[in-house]
C-alpha positions as CSV (number, residue, x, y, z in Angstrom):
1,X,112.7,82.7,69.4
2,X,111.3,85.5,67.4
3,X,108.9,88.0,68.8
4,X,107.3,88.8,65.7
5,X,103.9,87.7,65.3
6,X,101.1,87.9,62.5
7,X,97.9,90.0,63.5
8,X,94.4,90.6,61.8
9,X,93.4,93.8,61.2
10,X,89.8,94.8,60.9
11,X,87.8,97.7,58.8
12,X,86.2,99.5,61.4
13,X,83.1,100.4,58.5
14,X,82.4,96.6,57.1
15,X,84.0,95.0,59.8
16,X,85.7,92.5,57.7
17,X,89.3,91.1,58.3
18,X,91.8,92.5,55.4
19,X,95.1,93.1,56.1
20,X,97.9,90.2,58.1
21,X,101.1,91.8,59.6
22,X,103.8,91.1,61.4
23,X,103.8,93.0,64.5
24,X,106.9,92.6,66.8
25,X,105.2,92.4,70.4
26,X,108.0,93.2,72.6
27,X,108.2,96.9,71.4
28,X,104.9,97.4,70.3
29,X,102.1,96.8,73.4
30,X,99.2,98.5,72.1
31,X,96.9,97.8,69.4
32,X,97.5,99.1,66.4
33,X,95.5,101.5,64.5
34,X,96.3,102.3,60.9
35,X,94.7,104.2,57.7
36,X,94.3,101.6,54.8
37,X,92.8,100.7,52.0
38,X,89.7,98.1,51.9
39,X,88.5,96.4,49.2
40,X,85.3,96.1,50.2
41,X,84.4,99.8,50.9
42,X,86.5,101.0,48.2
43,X,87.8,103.6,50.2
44,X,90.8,104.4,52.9
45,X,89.2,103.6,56.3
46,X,90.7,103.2,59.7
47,X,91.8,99.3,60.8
48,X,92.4,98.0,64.1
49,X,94.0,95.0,65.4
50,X,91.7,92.3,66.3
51,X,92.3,89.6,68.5
């Protein structure tokens, strides 16, 4: 079975859920924390993994 899972990411400005990806959970452990684009602000903003 695959370890891959889908996880929310959430802008840390508007706190609204944006992004879905696959995160394999066997290699990665901690949250992750990524520069994107949101929609909502209109801007690149910083989005962490929710749970």
């Amino acid at each position: 079975m695959s370890q891959d899972n889908r996880v929310k990411m959430e802008c840390t400005e508007c706190k609204r859920m944006n992004y879905f990806p696959n995160k394999n959970k066997k290699v990665l452990k901690n949250r992750l924390e990524l520069e994107k684009f949101c929609k909502f602000c209109k801007k690149h903003t910083t989005h962490k993994e929710t749970k």
